[in-house]
C-alpha positions as CSV (number, residue, x, y, z in Angstrom):
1,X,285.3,-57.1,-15.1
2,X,283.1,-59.7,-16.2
3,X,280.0,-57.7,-15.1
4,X,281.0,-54.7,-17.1
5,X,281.3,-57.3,-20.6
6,X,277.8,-58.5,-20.1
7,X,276.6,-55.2,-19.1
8,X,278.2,-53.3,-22.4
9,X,277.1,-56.2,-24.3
10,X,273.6,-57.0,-23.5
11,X,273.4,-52.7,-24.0
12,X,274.5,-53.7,-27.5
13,X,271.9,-56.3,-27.9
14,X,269.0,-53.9,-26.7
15,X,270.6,-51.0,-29.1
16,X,270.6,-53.0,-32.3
17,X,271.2,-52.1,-36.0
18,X,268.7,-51.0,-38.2
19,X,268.1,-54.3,-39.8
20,X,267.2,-55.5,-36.3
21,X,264.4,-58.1,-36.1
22,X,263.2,-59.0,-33.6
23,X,264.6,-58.5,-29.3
24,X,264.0,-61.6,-26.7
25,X,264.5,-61.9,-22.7
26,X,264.4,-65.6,-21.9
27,X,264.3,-66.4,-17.9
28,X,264.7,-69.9,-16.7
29,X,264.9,-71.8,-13.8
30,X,265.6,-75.5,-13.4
31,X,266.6,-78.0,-10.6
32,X,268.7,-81.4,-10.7
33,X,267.1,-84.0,-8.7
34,X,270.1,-86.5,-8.5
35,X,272.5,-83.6,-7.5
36,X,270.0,-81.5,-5.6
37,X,270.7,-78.5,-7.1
38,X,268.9,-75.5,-8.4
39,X,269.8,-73.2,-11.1
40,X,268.8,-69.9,-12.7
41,X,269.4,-68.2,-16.1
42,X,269.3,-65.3,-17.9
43,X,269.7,-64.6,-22.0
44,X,269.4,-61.5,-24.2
45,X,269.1,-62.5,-27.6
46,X,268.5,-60.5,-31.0
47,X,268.6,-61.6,-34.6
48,X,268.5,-59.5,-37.7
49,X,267.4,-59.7,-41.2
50,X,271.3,-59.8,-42.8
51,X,270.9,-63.4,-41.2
52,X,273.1,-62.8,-38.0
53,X,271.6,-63.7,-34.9
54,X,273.6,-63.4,-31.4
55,X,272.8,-63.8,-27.6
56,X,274.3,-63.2,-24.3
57,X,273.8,-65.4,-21.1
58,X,274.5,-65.8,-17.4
59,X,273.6,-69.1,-15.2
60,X,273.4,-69.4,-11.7
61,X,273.7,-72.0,-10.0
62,X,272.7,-73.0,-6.1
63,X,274.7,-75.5,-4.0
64,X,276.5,-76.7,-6.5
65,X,277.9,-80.4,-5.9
66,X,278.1,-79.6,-2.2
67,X,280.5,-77.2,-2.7
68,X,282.8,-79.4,-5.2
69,X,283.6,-78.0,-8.8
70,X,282.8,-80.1,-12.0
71,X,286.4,-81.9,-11.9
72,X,284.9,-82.6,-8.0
73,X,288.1,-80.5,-6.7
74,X,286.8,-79.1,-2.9
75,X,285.8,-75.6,-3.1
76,X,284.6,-75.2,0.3
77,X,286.8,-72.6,1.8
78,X,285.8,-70.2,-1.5
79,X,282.9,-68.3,-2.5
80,X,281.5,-71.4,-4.0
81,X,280.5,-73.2,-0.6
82,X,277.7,-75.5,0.4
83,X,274.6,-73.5,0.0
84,X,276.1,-70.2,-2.1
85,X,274.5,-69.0,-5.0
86,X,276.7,-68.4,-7.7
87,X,277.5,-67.4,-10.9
88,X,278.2,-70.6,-12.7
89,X,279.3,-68.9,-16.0
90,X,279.0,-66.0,-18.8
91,X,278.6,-66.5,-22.4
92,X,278.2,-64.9,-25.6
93,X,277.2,-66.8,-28.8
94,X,276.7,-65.7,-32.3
95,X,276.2,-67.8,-35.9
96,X,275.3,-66.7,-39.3
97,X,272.3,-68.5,-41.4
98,X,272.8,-69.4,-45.4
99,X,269.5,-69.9,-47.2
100,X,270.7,-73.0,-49.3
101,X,266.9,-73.5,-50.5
102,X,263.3,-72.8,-49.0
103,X,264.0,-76.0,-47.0
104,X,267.6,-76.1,-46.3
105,X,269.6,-73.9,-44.1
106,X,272.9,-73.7,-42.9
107,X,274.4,-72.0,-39.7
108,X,278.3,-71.3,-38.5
109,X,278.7,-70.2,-35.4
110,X,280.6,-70.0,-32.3
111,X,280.4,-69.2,-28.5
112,X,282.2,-67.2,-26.2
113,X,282.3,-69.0,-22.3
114,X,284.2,-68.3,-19.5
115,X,283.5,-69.2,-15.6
116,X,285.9,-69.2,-12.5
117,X,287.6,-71.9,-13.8
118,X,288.6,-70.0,-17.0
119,X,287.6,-69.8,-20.7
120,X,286.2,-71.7,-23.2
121,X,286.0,-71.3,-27.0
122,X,283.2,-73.2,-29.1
123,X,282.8,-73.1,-32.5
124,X,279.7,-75.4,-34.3
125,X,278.7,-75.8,-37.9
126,X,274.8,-76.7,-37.9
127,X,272.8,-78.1,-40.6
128,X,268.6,-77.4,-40.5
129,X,265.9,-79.1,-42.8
130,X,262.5,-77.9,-42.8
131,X,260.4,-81.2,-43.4
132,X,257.0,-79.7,-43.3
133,X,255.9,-76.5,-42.6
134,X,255.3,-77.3,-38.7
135,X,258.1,-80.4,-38.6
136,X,261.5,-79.3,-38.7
137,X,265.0,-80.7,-37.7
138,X,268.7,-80.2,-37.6
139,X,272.0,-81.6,-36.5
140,X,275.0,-79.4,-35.1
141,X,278.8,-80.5,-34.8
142,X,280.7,-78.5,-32.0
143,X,284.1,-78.9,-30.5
144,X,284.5,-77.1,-27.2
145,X,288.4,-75.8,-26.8
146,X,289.3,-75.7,-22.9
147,X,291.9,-72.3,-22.5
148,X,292.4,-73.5,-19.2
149,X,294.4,-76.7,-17.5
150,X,292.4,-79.3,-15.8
151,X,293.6,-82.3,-14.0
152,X,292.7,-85.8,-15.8
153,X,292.2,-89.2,-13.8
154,X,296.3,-89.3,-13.5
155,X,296.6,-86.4,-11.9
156,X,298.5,-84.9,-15.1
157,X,297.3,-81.2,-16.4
158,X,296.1,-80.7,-19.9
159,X,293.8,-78.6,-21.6
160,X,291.0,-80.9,-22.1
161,X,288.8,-80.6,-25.4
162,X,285.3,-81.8,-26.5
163,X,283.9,-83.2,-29.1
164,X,279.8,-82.6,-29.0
165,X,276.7,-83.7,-31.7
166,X,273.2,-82.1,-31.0
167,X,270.3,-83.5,-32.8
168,X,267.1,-81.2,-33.2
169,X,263.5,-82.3,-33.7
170,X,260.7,-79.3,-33.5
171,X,256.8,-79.8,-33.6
172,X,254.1,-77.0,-34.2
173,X,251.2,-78.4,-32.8
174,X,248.8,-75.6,-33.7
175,X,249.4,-71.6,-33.5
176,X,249.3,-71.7,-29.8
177,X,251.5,-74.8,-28.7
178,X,254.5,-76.4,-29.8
179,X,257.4,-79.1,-29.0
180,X,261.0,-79.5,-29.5
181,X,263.5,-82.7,-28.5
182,X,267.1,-82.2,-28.5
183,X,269.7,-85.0,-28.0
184,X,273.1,-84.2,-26.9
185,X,276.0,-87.1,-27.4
186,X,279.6,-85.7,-26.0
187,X,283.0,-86.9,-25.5
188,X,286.2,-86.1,-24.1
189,X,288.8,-86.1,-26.8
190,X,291.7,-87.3,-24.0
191,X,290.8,-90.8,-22.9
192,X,292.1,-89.4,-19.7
193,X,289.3,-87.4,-18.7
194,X,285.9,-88.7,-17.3
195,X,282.5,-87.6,-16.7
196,X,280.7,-88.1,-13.4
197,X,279.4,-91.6,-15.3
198,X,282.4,-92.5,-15.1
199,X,283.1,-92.7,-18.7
200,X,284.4,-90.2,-21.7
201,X,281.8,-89.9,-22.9
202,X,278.1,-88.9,-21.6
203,X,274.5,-88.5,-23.3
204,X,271.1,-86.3,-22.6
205,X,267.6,-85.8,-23.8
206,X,265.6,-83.1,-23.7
207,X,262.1,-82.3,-24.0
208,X,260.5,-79.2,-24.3
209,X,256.7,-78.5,-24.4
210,X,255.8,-74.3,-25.0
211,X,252.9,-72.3,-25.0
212,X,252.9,-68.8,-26.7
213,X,250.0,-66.4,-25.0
214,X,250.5,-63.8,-28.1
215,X,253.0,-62.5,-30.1
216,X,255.6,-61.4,-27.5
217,X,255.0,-64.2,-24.6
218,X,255.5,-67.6,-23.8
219,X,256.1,-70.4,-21.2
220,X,257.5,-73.4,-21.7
221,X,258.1,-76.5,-19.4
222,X,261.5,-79.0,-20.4
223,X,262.6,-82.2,-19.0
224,X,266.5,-83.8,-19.3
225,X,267.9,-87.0,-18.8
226,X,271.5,-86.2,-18.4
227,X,272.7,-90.1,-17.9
228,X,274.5,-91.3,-14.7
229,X,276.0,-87.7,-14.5
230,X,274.2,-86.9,-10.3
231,X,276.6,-85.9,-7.7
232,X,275.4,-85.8,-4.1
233,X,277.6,-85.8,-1.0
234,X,280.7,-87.4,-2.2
235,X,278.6,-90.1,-4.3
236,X,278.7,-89.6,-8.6
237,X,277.4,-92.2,-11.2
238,X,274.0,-91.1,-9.8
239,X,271.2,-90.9,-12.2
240,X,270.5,-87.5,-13.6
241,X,267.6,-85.7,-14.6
242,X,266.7,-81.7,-14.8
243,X,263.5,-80.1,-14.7
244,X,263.2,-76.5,-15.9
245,X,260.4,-73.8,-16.0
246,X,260.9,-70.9,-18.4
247,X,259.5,-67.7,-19.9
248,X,260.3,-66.0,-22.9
249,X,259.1,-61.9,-23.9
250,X,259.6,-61.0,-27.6
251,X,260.1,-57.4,-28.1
């Protein structure tokens, strides 16, 4: 079922309105060295000149946590074993951009996620302020609703919510090269819940570094820091980081 929504959707994408803009295929891969874990993604995205814009995604991952899930529950009599690839999770986003002047913009939006372990509903308000015209930055406020039941620390099942803040920070170096940081600060809204840190709440850094060949290609390479968030056989609290390798096609 979940193959035929991505399938009629990402047909939707390529199909467009009218007012379509502009069409991109993004394909990234990435590994986590504290967990020891590889990853792959996919994303159809299109925005258009009413100011919608609206993208579709599917990551993989590749021995995921040994075989545990991201509550560490023991998966290894499923599909998601030592050593499987899998598909980690779906999701559709979409937000809206108001011009509020020729350096202010601001975008509501949502996204759509849903994995094995169920669905997830994610709506963000995001503010963006052009400082110069190859500086830029923003800040977005999301709260991620869990549809699902987890188990917290007790052992008790709740659906578990999160409260998230992403700071943006872009740099045009010249035509040709460009880079972009992005800090992530996230907590559990039940004290009950933990990270792999350890702790309710958890922060990452990222840093990306992109080269556009012409007007429809480009690579990029991105580091993360994702805190003391590493799992690797039956051990968390590990340092995290993530290394990813990407391409993006503009049609």
């Amino acid at each position: 079922m979940q193959n035929k929504v991505l399938g009629l959707v990402i047909a939707l994408l390529a199909a467009g309105p009218g007012s379509s803009h502009a069409l991109t295929f993004d394909v990234r891969g990435g590994y986590k060295a504290g967990s020891h874990s590889y990853e792959s993604r996919y994303k159809v995205s299109e925005s258009w000149k009413t100011g919608w814009w609206a993208s579709i995604e599917t990551d993989n991952k590749n021995n995921k946590n040994n075989g545990r899930g991201e509550n560490g529950a023991d998966k290894s009599d499923s599909a998601h074993s030592f050593g499987d690839s899998i598909t980690d999770y779906n999701e559709i986003e979409s937000n809206y951009t108001l011009h509020l002047s020729d350096k202010w913009n601001f975008q509501p939006g949502g996204v759509y996620h849903w994995s094995s372990n169920g669905t997830q509903i994610r709506p963000y308000l995001r503010l963006n302020y052009k400082i110069t015209p190859v500086l830029s930055t923003g800040i977005r406020y999301r709260h991620d609703f869990n549809m699902y039941e987890t188990k917290d620390t007790s052992g008790e099942e709740h659906r578990d919510s999160v409260r998230r803040v992403d700071i943006y920070l872009g740099y045009k170096i010249n035509p040709k090269w460009s880079v972009g940081y992005q800090g992530i600060a996230y907590k559990h809204v039940d004290d009950d819940y933990k990270y792999k840190n350890d702790k309710t709440w958890a922060m990452e850094n990222a840093f990306t570094l992109r080269y556009k060949w012409n007007s429809w290609f480009s690579q990029y390479i991105e580091y993360d820091y994702l805190d003391q968030q590493g799992y690797y056989e039956g051990e968390d609290n590990l340092s995290e980081s993530r290394y990813r390798i990407g391409m993006t096609f503009t049609l």
